[in-house]
Backbone as CSV, one residue per row, in Angstrom:
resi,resn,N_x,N_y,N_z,CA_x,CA_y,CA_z,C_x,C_y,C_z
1,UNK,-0.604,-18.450,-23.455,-1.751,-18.676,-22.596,-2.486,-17.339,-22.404
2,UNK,-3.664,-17.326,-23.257,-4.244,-16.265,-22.877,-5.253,-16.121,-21.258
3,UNK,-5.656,-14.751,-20.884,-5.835,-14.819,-19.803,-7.402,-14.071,-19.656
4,UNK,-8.893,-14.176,-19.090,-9.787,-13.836,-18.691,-9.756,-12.284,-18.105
5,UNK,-10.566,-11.349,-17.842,-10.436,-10.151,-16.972,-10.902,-10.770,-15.324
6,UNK,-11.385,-11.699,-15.456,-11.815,-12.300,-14.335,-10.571,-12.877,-13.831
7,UNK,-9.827,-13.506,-14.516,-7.862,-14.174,-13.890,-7.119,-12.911,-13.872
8,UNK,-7.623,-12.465,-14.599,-6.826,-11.198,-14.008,-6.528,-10.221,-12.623
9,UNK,-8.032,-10.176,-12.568,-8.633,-9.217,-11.400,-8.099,-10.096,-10.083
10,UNK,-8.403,-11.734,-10.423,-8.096,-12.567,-9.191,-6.199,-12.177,-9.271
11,UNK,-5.789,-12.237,-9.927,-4.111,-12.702,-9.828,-3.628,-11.676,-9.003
12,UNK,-4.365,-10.100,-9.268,-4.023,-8.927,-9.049,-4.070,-8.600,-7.617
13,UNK,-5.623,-9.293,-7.246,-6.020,-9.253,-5.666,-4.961,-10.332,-5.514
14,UNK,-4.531,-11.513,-5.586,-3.597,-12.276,-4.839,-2.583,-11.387,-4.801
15,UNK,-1.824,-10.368,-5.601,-0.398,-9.902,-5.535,-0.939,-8.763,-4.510
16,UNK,-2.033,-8.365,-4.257,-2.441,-7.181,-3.511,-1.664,-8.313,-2.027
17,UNK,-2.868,-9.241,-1.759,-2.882,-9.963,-0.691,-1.502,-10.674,-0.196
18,UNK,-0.728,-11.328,-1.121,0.531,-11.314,-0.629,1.732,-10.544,-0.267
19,UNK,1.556,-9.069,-0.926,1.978,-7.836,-0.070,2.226,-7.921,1.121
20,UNK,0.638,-7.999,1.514,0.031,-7.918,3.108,0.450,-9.039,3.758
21,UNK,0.872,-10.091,3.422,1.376,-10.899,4.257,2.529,-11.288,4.419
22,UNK,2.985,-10.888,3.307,4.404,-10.409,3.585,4.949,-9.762,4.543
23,UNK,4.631,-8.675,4.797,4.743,-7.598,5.588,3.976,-8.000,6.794
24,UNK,2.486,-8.757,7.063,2.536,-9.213,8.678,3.323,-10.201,9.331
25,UNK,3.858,-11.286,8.377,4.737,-12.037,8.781,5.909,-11.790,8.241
26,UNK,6.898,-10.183,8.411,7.640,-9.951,7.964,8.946,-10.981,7.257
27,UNK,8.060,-11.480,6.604,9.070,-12.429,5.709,9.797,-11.694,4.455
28,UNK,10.506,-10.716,4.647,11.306,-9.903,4.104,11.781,-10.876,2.730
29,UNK,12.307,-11.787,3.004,12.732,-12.285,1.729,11.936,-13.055,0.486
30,UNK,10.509,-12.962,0.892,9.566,-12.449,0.100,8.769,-11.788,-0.825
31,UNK,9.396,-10.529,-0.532,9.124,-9.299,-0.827,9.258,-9.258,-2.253
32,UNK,10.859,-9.142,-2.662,11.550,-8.714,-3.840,10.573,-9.361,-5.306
33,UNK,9.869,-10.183,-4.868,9.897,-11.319,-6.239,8.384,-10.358,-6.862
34,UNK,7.970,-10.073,-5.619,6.319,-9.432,-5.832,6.576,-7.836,-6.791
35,UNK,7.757,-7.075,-6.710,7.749,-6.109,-7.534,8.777,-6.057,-8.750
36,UNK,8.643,-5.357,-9.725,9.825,-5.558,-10.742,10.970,-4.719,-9.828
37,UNK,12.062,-5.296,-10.497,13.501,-4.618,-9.889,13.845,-3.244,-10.251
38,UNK,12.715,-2.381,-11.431,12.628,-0.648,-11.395,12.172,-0.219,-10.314
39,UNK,10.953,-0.693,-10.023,10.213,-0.036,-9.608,10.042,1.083,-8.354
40,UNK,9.705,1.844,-8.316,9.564,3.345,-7.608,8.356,3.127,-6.788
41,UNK,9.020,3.463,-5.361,7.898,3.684,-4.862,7.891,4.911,-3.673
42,UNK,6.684,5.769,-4.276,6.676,7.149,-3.631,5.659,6.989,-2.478
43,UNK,6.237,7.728,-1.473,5.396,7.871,-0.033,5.084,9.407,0.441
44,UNK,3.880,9.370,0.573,4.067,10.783,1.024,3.161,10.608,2.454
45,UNK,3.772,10.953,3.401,3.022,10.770,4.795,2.529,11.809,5.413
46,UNK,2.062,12.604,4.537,2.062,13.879,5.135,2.275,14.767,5.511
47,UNK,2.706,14.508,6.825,3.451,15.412,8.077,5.379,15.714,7.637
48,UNK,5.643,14.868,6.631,6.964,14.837,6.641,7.175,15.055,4.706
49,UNK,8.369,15.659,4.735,8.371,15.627,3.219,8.248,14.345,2.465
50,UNK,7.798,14.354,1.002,7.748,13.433,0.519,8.853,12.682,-0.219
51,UNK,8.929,11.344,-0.144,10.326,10.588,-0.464,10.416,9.469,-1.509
52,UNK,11.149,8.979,-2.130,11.046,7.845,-3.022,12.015,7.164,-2.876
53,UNK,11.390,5.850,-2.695,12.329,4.429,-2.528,12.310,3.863,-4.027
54,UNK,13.747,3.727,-4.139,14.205,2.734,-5.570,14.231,0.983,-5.245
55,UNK,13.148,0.073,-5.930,12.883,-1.247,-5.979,12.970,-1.776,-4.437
56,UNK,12.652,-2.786,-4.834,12.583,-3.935,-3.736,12.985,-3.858,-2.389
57,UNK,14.509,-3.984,-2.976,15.685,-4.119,-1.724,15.640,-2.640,-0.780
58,UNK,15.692,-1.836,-1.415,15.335,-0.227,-0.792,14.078,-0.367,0.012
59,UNK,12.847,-0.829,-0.422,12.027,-0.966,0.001,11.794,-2.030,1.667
60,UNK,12.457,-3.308,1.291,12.926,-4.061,1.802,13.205,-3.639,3.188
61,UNK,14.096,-2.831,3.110,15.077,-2.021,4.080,14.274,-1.609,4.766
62,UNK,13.258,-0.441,4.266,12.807,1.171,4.998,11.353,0.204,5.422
63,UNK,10.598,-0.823,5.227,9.500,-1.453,6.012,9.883,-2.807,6.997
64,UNK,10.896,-2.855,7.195,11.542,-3.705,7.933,11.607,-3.449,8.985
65,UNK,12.619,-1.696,8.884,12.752,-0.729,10.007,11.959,-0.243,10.458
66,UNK,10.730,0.525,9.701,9.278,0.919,10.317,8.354,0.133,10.851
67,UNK,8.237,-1.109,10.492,7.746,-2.214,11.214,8.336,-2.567,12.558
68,UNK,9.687,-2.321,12.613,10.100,-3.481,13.476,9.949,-2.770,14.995
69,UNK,10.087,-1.562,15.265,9.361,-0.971,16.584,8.083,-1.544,17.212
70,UNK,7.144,-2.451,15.982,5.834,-2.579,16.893,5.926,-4.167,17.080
71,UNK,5.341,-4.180,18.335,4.952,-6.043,18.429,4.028,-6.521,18.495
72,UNK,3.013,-5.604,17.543,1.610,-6.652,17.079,1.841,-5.395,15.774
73,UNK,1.489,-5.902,14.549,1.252,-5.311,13.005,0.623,-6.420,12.376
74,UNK,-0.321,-5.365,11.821,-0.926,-6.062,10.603,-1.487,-5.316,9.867
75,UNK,-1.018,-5.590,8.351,-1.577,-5.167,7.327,-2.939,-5.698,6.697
76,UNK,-3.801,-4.529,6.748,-5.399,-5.061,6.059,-5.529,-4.298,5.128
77,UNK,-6.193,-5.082,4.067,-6.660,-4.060,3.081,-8.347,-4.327,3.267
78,UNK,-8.892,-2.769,3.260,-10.285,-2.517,3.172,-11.062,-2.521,2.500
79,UNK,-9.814,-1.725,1.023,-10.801,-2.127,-0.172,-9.812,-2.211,-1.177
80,UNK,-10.289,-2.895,-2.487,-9.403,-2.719,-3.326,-9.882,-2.719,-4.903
81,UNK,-9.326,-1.750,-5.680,-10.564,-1.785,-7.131,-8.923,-1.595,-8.299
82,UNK,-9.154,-2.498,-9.333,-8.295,-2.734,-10.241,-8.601,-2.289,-11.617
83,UNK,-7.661,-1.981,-12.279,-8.726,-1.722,-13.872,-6.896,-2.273,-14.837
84,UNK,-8.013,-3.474,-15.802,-7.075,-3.886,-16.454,-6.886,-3.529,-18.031
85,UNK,-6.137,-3.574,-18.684,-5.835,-3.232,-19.572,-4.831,-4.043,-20.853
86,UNK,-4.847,-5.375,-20.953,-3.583,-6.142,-21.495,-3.003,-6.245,-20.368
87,UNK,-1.586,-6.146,-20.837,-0.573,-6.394,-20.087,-0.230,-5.534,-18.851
88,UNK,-1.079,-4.509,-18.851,-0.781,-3.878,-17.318,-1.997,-2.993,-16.635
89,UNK,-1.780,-3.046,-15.743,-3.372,-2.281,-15.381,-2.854,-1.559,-13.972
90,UNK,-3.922,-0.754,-13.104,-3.950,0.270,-12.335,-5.046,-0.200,-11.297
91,UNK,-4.210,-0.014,-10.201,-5.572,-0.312,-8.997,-5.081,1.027,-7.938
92,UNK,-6.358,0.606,-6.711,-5.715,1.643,-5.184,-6.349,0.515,-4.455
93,UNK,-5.660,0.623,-3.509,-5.793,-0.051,-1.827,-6.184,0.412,-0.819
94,UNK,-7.352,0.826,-0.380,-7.130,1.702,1.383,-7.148,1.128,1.975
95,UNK,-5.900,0.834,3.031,-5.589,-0.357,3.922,-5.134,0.401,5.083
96,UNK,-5.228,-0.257,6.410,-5.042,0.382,8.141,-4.071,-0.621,8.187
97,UNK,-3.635,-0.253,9.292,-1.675,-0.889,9.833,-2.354,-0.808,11.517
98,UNK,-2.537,-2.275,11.719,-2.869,-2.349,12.854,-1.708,-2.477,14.123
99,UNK,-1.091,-1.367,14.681,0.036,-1.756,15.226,-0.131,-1.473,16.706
100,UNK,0.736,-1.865,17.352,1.129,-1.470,18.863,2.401,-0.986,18.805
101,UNK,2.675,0.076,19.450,4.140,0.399,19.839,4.804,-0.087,20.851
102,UNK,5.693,-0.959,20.906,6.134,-1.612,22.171,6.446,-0.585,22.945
103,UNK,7.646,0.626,22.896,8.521,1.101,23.514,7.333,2.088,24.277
104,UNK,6.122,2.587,23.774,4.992,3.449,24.332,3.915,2.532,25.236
105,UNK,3.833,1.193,24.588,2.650,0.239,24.662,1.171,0.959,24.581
106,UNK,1.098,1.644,23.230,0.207,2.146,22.579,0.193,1.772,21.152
107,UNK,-1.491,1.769,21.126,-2.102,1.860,19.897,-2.040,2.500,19.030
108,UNK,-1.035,2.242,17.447,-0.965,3.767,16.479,-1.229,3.247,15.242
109,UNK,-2.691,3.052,14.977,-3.206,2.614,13.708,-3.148,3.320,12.434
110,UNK,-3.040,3.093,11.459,-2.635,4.147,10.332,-3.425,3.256,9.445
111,UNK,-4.169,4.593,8.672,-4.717,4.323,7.451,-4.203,5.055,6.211
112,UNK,-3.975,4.395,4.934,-3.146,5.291,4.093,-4.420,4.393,2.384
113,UNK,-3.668,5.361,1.417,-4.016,4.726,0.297,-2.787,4.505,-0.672
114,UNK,-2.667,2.908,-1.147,-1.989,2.548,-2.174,-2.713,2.949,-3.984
115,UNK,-1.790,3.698,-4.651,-2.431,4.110,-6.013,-0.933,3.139,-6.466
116,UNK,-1.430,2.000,-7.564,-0.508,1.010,-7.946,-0.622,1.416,-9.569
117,UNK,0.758,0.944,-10.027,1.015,0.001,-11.268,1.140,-1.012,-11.460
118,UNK,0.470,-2.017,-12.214,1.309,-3.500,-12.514,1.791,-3.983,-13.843
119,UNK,2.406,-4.816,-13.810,2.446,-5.243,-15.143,2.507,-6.547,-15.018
120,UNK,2.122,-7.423,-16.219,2.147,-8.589,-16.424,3.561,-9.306,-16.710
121,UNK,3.850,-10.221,-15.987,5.154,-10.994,-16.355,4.967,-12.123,-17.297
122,UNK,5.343,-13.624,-16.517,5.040,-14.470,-17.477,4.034,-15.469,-16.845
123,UNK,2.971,-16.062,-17.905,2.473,-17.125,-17.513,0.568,-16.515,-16.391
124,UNK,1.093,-15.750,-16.992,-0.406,-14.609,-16.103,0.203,-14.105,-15.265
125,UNK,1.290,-14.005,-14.297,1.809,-13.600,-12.865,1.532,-12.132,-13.132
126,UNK,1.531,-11.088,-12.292,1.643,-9.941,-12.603,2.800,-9.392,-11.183
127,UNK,3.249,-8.372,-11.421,3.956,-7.392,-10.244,3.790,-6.113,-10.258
128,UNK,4.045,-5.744,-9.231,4.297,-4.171,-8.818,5.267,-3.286,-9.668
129,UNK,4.780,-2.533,-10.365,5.579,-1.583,-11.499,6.099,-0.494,-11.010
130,UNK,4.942,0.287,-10.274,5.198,1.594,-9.363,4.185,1.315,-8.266
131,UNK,4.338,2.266,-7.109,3.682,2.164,-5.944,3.508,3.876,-5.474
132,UNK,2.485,4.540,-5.419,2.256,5.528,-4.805,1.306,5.378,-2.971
133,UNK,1.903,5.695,-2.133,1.405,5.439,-1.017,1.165,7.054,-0.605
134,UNK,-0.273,7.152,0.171,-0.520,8.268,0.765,-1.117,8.354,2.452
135,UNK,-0.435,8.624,3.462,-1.436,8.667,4.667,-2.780,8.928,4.541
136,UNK,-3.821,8.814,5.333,-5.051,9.312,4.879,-5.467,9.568,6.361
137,UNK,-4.631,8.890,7.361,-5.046,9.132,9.147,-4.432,8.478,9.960
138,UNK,-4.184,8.769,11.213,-3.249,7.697,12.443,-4.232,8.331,13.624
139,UNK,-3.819,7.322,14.602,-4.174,7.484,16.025,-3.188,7.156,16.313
140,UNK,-3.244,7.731,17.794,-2.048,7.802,18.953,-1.406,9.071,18.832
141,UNK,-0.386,9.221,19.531,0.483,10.239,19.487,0.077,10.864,17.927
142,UNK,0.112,12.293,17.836,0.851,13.138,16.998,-0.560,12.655,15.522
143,UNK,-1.579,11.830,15.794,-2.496,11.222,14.829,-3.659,12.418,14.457
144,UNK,-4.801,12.082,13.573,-5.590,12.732,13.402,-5.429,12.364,11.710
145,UNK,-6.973,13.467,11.120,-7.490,12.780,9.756,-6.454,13.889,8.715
146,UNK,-5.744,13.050,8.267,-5.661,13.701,6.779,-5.698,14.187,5.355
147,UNK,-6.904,13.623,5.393,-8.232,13.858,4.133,-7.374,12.410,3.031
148,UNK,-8.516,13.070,2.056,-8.022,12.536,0.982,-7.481,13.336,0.357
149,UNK,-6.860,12.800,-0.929,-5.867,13.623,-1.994,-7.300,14.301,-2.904
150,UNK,-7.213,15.484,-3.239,-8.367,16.212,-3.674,-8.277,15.672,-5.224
151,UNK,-7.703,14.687,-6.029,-8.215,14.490,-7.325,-9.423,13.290,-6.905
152,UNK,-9.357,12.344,-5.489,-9.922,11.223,-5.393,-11.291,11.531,-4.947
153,UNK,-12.123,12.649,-4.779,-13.272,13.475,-4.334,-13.889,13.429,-5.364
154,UNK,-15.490,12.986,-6.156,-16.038,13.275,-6.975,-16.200,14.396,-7.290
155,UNK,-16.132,15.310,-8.409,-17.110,16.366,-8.492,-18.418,17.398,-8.311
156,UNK,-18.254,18.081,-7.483,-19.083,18.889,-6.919,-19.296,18.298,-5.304
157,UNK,-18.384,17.541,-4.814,-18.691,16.791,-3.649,-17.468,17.787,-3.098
158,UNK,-17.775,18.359,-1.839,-16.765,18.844,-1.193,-16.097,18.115,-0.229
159,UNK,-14.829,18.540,0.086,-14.053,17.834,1.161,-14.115,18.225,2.825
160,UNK,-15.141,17.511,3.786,-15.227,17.768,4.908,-14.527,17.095,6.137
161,UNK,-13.580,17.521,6.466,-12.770,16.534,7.691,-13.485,17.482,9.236
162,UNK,-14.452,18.523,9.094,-14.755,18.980,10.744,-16.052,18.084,11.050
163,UNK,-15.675,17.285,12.103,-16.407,16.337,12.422,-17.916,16.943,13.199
164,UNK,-17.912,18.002,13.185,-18.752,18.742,14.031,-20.343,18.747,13.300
């Protein structure tokens, strides 16, 4: 069954979108089917050294636990741009984490960017190959802007975070 760039792009935004709902209705046992069982996924949050989770179940684990402090979350994505290629292609996500902290009963919204791999399985499905996640800003406690990653800046465009 061959497949359109147009079924593509859609299949890709659905695996984007069921991510995200995965994770607002932490239906954990969800999760696993959406990425291959290699797959790597690197976080770098900034403020803290950077770390890598091995597949699913690892993954599974460490957004379960970071989630589960707040009692309102939700994952949005803002934007999302894909580029396909055959059997596997490359997108990014900039998506906010709309949360509350119960134990503070504060607001600590986080915006980050997803830089993805996918690959095609069977039947058109595609999954998560690799996952690069980057903060990009939080509010609340300890928050503020943390730019973008300086390859994602056009050329000759400089990087300004003084709001002044």
């Amino acid at each position: 069954m061959s497949s359109s760039l147009t079924d593509d792009v859609v299949a890709l935004g659905r695996l984007q979108s069921a991510y995200a709902d995965v994770v607002n209705r932490r239906a954990w046992e969800e999760l696993s089917p959406l990425f291959r069982p290699d797959c790597n996924i690197h976080l770098d949050l900034v403020t803290s050294p950077p770390r890598m989770i091995a597949g699913p179940d690892e993954l599974r684990s460490f957004v379960a636990a970071a989630v589960g402090r707040f009692d309102h979350f939700t994952f949005v994505i803002l934007n999302s741009v894909v580029d396909v290629e055959r059997d596997t292609a490359t997108g990014r996500i900039f998506m906010c984490e709309v949360r509350h902290d119960a134990a503070s009963d504060s607001w600590q919204n986080a915006h980050g960017l997803y830089r993805d791999r996918y690959v095609r399985i069977v039947d058109g499905q595609w999954q998560f190959a690799e996952r690069r996640y980057r903060s990009l800003a939080r509010t609340g406690p300890g928050g503020g802007v943390l730019g973008l990653p300086d390859d994602l800046w056009s050329p000759g465009v400089a990087q300004d975070t003084d709001p002044a």
